[in-house]
N, CA, C and O of each residue as an XYZ file, in Angstrom:
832
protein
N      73.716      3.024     48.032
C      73.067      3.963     48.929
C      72.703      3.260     50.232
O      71.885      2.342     50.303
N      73.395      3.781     51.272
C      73.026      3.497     52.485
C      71.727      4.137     53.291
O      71.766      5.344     53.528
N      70.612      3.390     53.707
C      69.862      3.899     54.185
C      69.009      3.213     55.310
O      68.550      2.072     55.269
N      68.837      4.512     56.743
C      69.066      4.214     57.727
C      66.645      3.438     57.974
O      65.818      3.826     57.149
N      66.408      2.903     58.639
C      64.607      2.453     58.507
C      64.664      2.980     59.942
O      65.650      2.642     60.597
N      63.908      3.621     60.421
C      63.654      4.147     61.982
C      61.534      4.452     62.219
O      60.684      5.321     62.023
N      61.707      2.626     62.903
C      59.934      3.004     63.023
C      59.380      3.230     64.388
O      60.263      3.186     65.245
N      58.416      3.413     64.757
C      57.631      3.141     65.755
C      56.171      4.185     65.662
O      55.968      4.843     64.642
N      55.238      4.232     66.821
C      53.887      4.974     66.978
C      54.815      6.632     66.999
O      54.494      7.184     65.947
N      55.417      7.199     67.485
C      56.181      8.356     67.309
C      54.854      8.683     67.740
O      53.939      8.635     66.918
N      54.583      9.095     69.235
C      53.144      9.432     69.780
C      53.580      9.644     71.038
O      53.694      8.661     71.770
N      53.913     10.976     71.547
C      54.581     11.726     69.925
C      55.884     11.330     69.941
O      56.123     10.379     70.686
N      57.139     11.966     69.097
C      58.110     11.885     68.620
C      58.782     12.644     69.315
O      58.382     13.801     69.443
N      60.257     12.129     70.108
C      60.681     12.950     70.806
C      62.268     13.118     71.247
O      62.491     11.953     70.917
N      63.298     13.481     71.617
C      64.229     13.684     71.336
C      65.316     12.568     71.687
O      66.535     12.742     71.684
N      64.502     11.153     72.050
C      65.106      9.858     72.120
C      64.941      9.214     70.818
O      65.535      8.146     70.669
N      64.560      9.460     70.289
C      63.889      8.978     68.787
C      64.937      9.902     67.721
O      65.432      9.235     66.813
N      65.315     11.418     67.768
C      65.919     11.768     66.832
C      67.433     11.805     66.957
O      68.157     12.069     65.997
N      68.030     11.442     68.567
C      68.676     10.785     68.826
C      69.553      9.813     68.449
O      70.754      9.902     68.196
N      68.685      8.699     68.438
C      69.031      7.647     67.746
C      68.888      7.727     66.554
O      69.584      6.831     66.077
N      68.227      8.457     65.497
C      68.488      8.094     64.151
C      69.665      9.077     63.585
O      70.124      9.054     62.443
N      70.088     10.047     64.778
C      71.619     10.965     63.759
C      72.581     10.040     64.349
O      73.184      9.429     63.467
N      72.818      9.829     65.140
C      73.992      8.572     65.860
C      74.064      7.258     65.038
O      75.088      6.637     64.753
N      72.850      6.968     64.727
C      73.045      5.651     63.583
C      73.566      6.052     62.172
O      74.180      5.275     61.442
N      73.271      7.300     61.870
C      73.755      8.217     60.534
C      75.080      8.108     60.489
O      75.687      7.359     59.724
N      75.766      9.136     61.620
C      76.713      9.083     61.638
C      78.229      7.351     61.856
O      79.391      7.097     61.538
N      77.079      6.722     62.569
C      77.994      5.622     63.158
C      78.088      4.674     61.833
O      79.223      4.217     61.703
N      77.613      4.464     61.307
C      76.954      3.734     59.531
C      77.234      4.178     58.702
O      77.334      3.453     57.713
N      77.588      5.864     58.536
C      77.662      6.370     57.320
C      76.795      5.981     56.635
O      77.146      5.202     55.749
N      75.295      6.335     56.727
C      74.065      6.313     56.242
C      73.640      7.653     55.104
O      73.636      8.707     55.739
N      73.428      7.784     54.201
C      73.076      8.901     53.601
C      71.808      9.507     53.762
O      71.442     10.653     53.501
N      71.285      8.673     54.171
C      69.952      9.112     55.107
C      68.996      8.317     55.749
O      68.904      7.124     55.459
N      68.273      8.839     56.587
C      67.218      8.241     57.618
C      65.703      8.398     57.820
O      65.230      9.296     58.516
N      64.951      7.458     57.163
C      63.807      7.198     57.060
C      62.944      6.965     58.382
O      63.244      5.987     59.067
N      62.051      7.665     58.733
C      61.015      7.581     59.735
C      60.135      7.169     59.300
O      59.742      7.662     58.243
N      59.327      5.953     59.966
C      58.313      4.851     59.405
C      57.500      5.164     60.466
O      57.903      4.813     61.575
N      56.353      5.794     60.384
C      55.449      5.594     61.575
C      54.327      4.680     61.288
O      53.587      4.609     60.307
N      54.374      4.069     62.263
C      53.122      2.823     62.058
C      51.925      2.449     62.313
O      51.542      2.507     63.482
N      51.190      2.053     61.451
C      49.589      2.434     61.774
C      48.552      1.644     62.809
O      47.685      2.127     63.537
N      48.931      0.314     62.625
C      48.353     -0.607     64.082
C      50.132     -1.396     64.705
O      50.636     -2.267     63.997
N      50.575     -1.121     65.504
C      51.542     -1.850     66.009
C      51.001     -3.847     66.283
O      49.952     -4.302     66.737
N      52.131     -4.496     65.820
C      51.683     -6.090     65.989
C      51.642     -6.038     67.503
O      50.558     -6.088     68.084
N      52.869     -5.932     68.209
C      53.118     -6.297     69.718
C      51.985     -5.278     70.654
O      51.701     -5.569     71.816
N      51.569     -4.401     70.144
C      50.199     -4.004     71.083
C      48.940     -3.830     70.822
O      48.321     -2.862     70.380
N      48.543     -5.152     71.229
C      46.960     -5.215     70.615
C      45.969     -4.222     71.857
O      45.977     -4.096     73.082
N      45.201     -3.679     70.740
C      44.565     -2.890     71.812
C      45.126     -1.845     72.567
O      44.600     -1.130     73.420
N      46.711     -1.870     71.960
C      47.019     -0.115     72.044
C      46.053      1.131     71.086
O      45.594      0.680     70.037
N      45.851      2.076     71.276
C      45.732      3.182     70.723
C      46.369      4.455     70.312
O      46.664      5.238     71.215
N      46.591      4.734     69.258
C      47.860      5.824     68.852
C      46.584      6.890     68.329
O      45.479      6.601     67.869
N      47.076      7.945     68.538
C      47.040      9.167     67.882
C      46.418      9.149     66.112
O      46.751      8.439     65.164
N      45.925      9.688     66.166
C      45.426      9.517     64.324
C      46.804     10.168     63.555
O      47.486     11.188     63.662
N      46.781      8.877     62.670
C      48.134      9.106     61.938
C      48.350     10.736     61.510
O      49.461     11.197     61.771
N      47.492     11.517     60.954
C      47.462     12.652     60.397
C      49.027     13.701     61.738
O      50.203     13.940     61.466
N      48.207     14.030     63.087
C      49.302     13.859     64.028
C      50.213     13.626     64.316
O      51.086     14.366     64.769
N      50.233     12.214     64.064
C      52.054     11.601     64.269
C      52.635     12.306     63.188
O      53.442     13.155     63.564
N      52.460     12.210     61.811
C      52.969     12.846     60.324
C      53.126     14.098     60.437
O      53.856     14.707     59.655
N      52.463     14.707     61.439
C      52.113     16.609     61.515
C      53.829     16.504     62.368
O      54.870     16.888     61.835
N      53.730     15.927     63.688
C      54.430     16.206     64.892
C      55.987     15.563     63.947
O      56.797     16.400     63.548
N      56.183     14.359     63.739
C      57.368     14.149     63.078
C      57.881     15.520     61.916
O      58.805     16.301     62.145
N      57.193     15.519     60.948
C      57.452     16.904     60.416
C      58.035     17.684     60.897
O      59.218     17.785     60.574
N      57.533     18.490     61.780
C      57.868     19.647     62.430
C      59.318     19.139     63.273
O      60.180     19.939     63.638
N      59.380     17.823     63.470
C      60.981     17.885     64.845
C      62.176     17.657     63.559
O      63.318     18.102     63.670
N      61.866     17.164     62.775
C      62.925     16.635     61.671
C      63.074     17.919     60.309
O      63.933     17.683     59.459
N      62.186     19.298     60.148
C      62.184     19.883     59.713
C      63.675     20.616     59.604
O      64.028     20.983     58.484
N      64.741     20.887     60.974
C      65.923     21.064     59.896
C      67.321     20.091     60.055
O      68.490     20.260     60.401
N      66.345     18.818     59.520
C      67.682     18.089     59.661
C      67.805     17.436     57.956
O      66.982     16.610     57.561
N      68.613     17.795     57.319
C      68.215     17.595     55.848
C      68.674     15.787     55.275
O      68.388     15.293     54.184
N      69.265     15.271     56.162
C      70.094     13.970     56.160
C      67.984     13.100     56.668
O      67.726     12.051     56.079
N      67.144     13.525     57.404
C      65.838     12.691     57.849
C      64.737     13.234     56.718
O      64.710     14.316     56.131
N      63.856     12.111     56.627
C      62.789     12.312     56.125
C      61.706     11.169     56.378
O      62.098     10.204     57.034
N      60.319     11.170     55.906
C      59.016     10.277     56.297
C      58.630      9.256     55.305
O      59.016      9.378     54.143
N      58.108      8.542     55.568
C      57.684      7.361     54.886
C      56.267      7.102     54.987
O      56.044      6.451     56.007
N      55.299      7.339     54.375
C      54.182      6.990     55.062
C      53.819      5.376     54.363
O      52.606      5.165     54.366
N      54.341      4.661     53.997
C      54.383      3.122     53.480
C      53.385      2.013     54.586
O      52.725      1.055     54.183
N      53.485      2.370     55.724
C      52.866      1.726     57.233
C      51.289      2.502     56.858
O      50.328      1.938     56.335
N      51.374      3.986     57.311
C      49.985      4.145     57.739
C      48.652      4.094     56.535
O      47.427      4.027     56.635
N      49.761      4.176     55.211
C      49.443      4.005     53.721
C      48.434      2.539     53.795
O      47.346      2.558     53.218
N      48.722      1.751     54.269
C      48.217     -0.078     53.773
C      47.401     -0.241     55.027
O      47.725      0.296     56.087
N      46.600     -0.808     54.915
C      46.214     -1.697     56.289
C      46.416     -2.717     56.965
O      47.456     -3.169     56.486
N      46.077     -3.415     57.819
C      46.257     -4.591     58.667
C      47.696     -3.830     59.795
O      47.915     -2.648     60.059
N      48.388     -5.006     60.206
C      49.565     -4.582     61.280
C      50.297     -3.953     60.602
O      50.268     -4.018     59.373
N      51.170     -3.154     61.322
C      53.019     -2.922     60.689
C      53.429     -3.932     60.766
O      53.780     -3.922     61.946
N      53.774     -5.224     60.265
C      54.681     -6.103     60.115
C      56.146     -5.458     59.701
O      56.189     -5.241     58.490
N      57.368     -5.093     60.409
C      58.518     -4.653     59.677
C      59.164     -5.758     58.796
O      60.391     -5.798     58.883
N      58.711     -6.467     58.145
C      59.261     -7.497     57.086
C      58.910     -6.887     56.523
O      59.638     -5.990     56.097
N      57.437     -6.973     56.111
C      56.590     -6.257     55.027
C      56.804     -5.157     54.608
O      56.702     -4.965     53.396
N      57.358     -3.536     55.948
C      57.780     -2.611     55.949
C      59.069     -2.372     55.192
O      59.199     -1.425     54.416
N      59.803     -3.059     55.385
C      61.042     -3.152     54.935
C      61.557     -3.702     53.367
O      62.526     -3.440     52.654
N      60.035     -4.853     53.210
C      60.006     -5.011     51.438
C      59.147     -4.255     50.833
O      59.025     -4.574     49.650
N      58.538     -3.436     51.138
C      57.832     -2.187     50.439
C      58.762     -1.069     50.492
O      59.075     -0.460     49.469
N      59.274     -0.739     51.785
C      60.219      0.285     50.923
C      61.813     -0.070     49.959
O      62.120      0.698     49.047
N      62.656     -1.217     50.280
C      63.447     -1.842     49.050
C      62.567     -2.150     47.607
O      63.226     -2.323     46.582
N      61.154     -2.212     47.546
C      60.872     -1.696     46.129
C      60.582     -0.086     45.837
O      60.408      0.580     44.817
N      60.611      0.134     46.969
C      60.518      1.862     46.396
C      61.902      2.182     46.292
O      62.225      2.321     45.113
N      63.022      2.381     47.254
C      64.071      2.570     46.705
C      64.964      1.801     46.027
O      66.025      2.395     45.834
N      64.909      0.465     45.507
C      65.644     -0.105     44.519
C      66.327     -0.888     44.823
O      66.479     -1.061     46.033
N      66.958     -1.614     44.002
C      68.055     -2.614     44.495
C      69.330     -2.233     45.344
O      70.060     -2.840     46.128
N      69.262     -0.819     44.780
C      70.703     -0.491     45.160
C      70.824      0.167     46.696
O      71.758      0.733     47.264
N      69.589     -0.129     47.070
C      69.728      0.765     48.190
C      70.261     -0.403     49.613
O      69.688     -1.492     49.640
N      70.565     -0.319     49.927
C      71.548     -1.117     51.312
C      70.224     -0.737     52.434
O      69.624      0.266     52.046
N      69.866     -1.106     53.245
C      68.746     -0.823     54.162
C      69.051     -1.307     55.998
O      68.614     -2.304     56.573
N      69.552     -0.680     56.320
C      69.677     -0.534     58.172
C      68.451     -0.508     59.185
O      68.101      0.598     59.597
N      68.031     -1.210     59.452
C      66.585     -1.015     60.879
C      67.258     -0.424     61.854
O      68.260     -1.045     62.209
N      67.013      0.691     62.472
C      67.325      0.922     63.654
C      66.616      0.587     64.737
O      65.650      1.346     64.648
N      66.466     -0.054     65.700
C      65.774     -0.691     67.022
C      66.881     -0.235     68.339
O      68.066      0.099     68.340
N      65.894     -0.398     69.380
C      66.504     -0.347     70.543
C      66.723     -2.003     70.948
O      65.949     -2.936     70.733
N      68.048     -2.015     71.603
C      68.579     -3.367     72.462
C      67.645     -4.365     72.763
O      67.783     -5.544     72.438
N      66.309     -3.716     73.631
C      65.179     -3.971     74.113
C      64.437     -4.576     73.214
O      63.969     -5.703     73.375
N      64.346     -4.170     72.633
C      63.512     -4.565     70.622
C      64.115     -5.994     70.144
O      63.581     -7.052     69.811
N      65.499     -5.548     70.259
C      66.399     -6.709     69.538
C      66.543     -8.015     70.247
O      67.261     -8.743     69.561
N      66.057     -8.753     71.610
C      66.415     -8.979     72.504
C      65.026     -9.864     72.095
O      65.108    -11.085     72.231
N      63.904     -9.355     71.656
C      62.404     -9.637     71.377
C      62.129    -10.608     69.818
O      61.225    -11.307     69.361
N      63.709    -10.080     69.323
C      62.855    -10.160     67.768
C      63.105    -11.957     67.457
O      63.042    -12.114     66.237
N      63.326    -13.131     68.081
C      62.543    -13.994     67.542
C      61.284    -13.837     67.903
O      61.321    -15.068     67.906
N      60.466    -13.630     68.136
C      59.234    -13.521     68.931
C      58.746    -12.711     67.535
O      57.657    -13.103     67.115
N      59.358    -11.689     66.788
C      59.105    -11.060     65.646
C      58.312    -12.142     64.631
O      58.298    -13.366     64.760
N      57.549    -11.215     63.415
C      56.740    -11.929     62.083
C      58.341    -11.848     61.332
O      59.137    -10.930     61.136
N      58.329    -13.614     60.984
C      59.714    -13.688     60.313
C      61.133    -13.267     60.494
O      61.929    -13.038     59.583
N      61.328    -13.201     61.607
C      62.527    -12.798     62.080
C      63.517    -13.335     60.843
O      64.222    -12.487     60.296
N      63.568    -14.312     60.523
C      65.149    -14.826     59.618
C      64.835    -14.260     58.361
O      65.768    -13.945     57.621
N      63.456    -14.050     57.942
C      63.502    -13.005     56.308
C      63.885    -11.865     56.339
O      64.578    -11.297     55.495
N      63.229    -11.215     57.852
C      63.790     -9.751     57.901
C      65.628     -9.449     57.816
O      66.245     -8.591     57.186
N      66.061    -10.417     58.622
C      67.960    -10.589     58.792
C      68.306    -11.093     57.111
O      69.366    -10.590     56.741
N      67.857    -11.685     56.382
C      67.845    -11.617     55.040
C      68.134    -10.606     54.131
O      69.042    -10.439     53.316
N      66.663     -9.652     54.621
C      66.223     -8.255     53.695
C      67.196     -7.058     54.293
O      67.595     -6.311     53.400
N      67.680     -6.709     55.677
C      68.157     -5.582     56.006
C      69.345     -6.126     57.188
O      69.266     -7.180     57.819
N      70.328     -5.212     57.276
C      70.914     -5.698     58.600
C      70.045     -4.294     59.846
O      69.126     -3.510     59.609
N      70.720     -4.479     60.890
C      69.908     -4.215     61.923
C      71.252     -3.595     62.942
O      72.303     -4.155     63.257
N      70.627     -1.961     63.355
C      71.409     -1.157     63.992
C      70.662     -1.041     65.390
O      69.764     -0.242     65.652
N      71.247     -2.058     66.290
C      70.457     -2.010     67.943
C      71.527     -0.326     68.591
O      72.684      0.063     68.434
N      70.558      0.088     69.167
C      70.900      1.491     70.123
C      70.611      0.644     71.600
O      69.854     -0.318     71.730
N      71.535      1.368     72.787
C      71.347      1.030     73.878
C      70.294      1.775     74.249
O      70.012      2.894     73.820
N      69.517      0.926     75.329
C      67.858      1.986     75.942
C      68.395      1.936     77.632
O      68.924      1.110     78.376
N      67.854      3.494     77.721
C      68.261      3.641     79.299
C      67.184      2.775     80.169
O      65.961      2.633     80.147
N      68.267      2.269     80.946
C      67.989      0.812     81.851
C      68.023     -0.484     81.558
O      67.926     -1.380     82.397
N      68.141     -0.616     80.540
C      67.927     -1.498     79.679
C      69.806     -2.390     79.629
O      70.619     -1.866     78.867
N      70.223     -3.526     80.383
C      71.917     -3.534     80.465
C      71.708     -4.888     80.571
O      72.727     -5.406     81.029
N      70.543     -5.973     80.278
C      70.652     -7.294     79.833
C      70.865     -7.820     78.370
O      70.802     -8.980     77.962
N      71.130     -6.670     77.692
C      71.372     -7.719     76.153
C      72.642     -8.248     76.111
O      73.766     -7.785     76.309
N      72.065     -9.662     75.714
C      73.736    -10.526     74.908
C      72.978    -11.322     73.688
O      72.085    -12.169     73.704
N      73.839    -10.581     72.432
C      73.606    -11.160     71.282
C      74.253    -12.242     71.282
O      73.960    -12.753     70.201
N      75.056    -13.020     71.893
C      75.469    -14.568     72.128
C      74.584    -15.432     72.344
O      74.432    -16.504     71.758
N      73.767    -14.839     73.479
C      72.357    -15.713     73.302
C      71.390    -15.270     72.485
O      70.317    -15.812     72.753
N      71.315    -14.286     71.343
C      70.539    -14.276     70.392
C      70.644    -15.099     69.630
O      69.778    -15.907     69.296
N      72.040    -14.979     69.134
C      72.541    -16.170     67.801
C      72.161    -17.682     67.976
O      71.709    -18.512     67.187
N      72.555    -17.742     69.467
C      71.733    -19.372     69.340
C      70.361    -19.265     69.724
O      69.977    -20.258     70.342
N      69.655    -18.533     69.585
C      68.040    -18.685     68.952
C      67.988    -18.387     67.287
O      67.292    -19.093     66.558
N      69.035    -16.938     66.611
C      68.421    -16.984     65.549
C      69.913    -16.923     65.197
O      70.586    -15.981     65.615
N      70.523    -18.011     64.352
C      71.576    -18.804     63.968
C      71.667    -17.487     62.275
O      70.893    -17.183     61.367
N      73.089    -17.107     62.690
C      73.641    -15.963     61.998
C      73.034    -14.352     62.193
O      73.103    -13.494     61.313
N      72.508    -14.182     63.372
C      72.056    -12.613     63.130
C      73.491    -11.957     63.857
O      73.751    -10.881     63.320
N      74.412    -12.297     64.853
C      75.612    -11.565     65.020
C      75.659    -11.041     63.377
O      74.918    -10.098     63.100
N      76.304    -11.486     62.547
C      76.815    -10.823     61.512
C      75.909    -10.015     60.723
O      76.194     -9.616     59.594
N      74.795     -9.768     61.328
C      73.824     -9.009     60.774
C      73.613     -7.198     61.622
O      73.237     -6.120     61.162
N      74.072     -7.633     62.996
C      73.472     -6.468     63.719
C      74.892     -5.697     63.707
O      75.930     -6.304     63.446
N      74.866     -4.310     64.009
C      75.720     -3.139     64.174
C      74.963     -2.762     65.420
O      73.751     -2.626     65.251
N      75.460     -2.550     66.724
C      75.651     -2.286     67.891
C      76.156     -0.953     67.893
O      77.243     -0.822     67.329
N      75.438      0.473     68.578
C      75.793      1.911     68.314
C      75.586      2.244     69.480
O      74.398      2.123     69.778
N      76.580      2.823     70.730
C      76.143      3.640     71.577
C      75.597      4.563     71.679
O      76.313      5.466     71.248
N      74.235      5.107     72.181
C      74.077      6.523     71.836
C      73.999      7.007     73.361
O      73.994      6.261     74.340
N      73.919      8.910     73.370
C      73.654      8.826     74.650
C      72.141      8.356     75.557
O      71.112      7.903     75.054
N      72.271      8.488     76.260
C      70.815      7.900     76.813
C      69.879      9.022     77.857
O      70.053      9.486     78.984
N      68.768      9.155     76.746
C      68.228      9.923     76.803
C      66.865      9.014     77.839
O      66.423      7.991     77.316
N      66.349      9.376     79.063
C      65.298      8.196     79.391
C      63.954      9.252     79.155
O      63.574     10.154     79.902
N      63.490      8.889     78.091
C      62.665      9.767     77.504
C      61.587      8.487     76.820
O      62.185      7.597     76.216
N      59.963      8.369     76.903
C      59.293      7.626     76.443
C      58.420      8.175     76.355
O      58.040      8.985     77.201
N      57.523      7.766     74.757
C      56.264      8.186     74.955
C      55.080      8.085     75.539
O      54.025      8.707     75.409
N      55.455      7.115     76.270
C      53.834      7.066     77.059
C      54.410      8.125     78.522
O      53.498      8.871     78.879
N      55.456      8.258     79.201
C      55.308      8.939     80.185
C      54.994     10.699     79.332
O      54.405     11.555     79.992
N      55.414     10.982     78.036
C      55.026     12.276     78.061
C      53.861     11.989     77.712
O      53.218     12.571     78.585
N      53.172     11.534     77.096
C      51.258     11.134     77.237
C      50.957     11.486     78.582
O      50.262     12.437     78.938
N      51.524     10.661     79.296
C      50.962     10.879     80.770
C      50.919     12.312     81.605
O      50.102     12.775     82.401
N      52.396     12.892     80.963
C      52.814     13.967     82.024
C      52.015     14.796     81.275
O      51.606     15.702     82.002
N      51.592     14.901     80.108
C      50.771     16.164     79.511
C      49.069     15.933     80.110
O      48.376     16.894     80.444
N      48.624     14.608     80.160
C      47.115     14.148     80.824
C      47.056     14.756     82.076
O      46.012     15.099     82.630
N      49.013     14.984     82.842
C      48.488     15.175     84.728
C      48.920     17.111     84.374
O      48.942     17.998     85.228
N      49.158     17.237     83.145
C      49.108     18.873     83.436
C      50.788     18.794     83.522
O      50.946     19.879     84.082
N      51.666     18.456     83.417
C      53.009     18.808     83.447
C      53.770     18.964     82.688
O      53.424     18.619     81.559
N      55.054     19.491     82.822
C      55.775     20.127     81.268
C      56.079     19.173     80.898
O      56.001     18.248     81.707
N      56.577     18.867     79.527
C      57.378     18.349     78.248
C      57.795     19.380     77.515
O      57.771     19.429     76.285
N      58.235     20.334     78.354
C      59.221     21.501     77.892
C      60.523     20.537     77.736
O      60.718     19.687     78.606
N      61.613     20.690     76.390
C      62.976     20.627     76.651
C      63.018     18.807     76.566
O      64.086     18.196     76.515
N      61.388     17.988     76.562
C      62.044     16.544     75.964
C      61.208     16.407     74.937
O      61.151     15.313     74.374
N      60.598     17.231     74.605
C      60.490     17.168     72.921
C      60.786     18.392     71.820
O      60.954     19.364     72.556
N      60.915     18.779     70.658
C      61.449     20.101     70.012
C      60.521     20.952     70.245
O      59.606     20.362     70.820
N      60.276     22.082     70.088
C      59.325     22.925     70.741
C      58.690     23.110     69.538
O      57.772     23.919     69.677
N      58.788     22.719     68.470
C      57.602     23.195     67.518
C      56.287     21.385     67.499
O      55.158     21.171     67.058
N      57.263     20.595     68.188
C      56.376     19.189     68.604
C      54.970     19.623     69.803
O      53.816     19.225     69.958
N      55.865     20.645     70.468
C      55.479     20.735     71.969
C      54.265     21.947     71.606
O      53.359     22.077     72.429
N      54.267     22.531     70.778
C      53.388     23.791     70.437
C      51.943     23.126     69.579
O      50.792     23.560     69.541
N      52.667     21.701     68.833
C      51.476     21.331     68.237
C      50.768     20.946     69.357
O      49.677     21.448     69.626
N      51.316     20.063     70.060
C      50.349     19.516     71.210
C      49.775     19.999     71.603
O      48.601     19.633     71.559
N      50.090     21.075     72.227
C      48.882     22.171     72.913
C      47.894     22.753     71.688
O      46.712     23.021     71.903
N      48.382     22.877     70.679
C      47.695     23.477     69.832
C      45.983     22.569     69.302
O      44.821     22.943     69.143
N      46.904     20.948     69.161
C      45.194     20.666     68.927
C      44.822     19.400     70.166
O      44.186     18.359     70.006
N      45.401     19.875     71.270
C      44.424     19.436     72.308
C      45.000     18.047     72.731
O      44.598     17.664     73.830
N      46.009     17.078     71.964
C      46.688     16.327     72.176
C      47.330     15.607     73.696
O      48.490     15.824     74.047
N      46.310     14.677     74.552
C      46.935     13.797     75.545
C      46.194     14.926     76.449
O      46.485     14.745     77.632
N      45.546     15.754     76.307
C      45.369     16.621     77.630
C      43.905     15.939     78.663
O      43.091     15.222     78.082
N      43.796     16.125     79.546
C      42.749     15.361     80.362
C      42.088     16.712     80.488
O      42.665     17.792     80.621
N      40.620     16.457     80.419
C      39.734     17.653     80.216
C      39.685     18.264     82.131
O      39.447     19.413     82.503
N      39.981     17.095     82.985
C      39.791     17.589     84.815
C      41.131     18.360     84.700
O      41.189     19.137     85.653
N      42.263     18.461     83.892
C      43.355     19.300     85.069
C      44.034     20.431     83.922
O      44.242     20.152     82.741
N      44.268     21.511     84.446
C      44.741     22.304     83.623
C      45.969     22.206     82.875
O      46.934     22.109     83.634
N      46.325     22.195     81.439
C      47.529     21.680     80.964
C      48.478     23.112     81.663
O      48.177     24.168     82.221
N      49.899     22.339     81.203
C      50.673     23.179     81.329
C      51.239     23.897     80.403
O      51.495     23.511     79.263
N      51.478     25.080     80.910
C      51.875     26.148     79.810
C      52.658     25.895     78.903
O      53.799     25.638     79.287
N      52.418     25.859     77.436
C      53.652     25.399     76.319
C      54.317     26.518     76.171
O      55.293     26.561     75.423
């Protein structure tokens, strides 16, 4: 069983994110794709996310009819960081030996990960599906390998299209009152308004 790991804050979750996990489906022949949302990120201390309940509500609702995705709550389940080592050996004991396990990351990500908790256990435990990120046209895994000696034969490289879509600018554009009509699914975009999500109490949101 091939199966695809797709994490991040998903705050919120949006159509660069589901994006990349049917393109890695398809490009892998993955039988399916796991969304890991994570409860304190390592690389941002003193970020703030959304109360998990939210992220779990909003993912729901965008992945609701795609029957190949589904959630993991394994991250917001435990405490301390998301370490994705740790992430990645908690869910190979939930799904088994037999399960084959893919990380999906962006270029940008991959480019970072000696700097990662255990980079050479994680290339051990899973191989690793980098997506290109719009703007993003400095990766060379040539100079990865000679920092982390054998990950070429670990990573799968997937074009997808490029969507320049991030969550902190729709945080932002919903705080200054502006649409996120059409870059996130509209039942994402209905929760937001619905419980008050990123809105700045000085400016009037915009109409969902």
């Amino acid at each position: 069983m091939r199966v695809g790991i797709l994490g991040g804050t998903f705050d919120p979750v949006h159509y660069g994110h589901l994006v990349a996990g049917e393109e890695a489906r398809h490009a892998l022949s993955l039988e399916r794709v796991i969304f890991v949302p994570s409860a304190r990120p390592p690389h941002k201390p003193g970020y703030s996310v959304s109360a998990p309940e939210h992220r779990l509500a909003m993912l729901n609702v965008a992945i609701a009819d795609n029957p190949y995705f589904e959630i993991s709550t394994v991250d917001v389940d435990r405490p301390g960081y998301s370490y994705t080592v740790d992430t990645i050996a908690l869910l190979q004991r939930q799904l088994g030996p037999d399960a084959e396990l893919f990380f999906i990351l962006g270029e940008d990500a991959l480019a970072d990960l000696p700097t990662w908790h255990e980079p050479e256990k994680l290339l051990r435990m899973c191989q690793l599906i980098a997506v290109n990120r719009p703007g993003y046209h400095s990766f060379s895994l040539r100079l990865l390998e000679r920092q982390l000696p054998g990950v070429e034969r670990r990573v799968h490289s997937v074009r997808i299209p490029e969507l320049a879509i991030w969550s902190t600018e729709l945080r932002a554009r919903v705080a200054s009152g502006l649409s996120i009509r059409y870059l996130v699914p509209s039942g994402v975009l209905a929760y937001i308004y619905e419980h008050g999500l990123y809105l700045n109490p000085d400016r009037p949101p915009a109409a969902a």
